[in-house]
N, C-alpha and C positions, 0 to 999 in steps of 0.2 A: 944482479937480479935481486930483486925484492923480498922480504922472505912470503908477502903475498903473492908473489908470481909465481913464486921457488915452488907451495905449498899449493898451488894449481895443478904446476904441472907435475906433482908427484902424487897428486889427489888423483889427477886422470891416469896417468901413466901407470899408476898402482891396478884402479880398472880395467886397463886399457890389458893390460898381461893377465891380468885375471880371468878373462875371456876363453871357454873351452875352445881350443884348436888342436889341427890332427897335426902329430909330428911327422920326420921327414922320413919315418919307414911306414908312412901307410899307404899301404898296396890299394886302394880303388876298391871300389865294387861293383857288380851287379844287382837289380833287383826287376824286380814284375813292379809296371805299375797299373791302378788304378783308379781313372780319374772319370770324377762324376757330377755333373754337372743339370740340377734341374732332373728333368727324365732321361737326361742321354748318359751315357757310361762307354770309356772308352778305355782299350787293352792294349798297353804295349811294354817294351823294355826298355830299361836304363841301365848305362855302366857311368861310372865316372874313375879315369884310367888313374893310376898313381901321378901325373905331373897334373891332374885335378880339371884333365878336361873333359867335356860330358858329351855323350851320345845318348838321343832316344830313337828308338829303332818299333816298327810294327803298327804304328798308331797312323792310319789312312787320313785320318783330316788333318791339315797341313798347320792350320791357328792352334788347334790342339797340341797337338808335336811341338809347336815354338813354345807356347804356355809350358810345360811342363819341362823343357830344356830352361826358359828363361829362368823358373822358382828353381832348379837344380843352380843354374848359377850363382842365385842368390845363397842358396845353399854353403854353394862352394867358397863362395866374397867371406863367409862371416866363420867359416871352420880355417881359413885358410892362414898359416901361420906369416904375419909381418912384424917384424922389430919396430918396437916403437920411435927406433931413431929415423929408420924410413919413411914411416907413415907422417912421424908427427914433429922432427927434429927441430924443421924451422921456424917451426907453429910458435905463438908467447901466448900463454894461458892465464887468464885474470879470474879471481873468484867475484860471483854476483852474487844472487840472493840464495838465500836456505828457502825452502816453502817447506809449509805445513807439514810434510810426510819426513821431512830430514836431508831433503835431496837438495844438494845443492848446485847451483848454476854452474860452469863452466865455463868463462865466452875466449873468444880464442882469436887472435890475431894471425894474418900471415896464412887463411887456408884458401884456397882460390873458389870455395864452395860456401861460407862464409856459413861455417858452420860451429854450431854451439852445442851446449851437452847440458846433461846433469848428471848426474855422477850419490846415488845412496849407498853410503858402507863401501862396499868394497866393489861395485858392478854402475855400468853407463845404463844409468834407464832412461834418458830421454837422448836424441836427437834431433836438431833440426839445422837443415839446409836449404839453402838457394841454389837451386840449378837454371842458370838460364828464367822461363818464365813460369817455372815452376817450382814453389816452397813447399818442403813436407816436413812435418815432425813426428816422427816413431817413438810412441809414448810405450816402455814394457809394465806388463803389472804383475807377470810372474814368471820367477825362474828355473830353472833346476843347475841344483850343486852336483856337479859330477865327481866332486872332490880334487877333480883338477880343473876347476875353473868352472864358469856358468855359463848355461846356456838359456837365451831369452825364449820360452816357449806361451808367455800370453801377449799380445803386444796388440797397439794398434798404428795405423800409419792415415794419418791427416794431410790429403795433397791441397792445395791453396794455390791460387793467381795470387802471385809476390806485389802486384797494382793496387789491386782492389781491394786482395782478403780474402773474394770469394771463394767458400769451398768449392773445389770440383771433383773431389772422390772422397770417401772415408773407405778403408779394410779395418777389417780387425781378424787375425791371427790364431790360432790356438796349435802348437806342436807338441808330438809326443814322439819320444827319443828311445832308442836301445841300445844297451851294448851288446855287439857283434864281433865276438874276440877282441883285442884289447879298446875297440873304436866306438864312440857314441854317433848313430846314425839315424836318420829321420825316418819314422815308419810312417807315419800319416801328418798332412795338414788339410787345416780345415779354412778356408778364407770366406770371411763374408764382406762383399761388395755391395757399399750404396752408395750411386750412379742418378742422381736428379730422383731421389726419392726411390728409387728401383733396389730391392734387395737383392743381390743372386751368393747363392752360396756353393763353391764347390772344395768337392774333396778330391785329394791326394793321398791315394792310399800304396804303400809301397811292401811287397811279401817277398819272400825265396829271397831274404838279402843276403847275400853272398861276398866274403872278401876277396878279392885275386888273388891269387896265386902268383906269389912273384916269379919273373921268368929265368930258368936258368943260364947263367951266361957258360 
């Protein structure tokens, strides 16, 4: 290994751990959510159990309920704790360029998503992938230090036809975090969608967060 390749993958791998995630005694939660959309506002509950699976329960419209389970999973993907050997063992990491802010490229050999990074200090702020016939890149622009690791709470996400280029959605992100006995948990987000010129922005508002009570055996 090259000491170029060497100091890729301990460039990322140093980020890559650096990343806040909940350890293996967090108990799940409940919380109320409310989600708001334009003029409509809709009420219901969420738990996410300790093996990090998620129920939404109470919310009558059915696209509603999926939205708001789908962002809980995403939720769950970026708290959820994986060893970097798992994730990234096979992967061979090459360094590209630095830009302007310090961020330097990451390009990455061996991912079956053919995906690449950057990596500033010590945290991944960029991503970008190919899935199939769609490329996105999640650019973050600010974080919070938990003191155990960071958590991405400005970001935006650029989806693209991998053909063409052409855009066909831009989000952009805004989250705000709590701690809730020893755990950092999501009280609101805020996503703005543009959809062929079309803005729609909805909130994610989540209250009563509550830890589980682990069960006794």
């Amino acid at each position: 290994m090259t000491e170029l390749t060497s100091n890729a993958r301990d460039l990322f791998r140093n980020a890559y751990e650096n990343r806040y995630t909940w350890d293996t005694d967090f108990p799940g939660y409940s919380a109320d959510i409310e989600l708001k959309q334009g003029d409509e506002t809709y009420n219901g509950h969420i738990r996410i159990n300790p093996d990090l699976s998620v129920e939404v329960t109470g919310i009558e419209n059915e696209e509603v309920q999926q939205s708001v389970y789908t962002q809980l999973r995403d939720v769950v993907t970026h708290r959820k704790r994986t060893a970097f050997e798992d994730s990234h063992g096979k992967n061979k990491f090459s360094l590209g360029e630095t830009d302007g802010s310090g961020a330097v490229e990451i390009l990455v050999e061996g991912d079956s998503m053919g995906s690449n990074y950057k990596v500033r200090g010590d945290e991944i702020c960029l991503v970008s992938r190919v899935m199939g016939r769609m490329a996105f890149v999640i650019d973050t622009h600010e974080s919070l230090d938990t003191g155990e690791g960071y958590i991405s709470k400005r970001y935006d996400a650029v989806f693209r036809n991998p053909q063409t280029d052409e855009i066909m959605r831009e989000l952009e992100f805004e989250d705000i975090f709590e701690k809730v006995g020893n755990y950092y948990i999501m009280t609101r987000q805020v996503v703005r969608s543009k959809d062929k010129g079309q803005v729609t922005t909805t909130e994610f508002n989540y209250s009563n967060i509550k830890l589980l009570e682990p069960v006794a055996v």
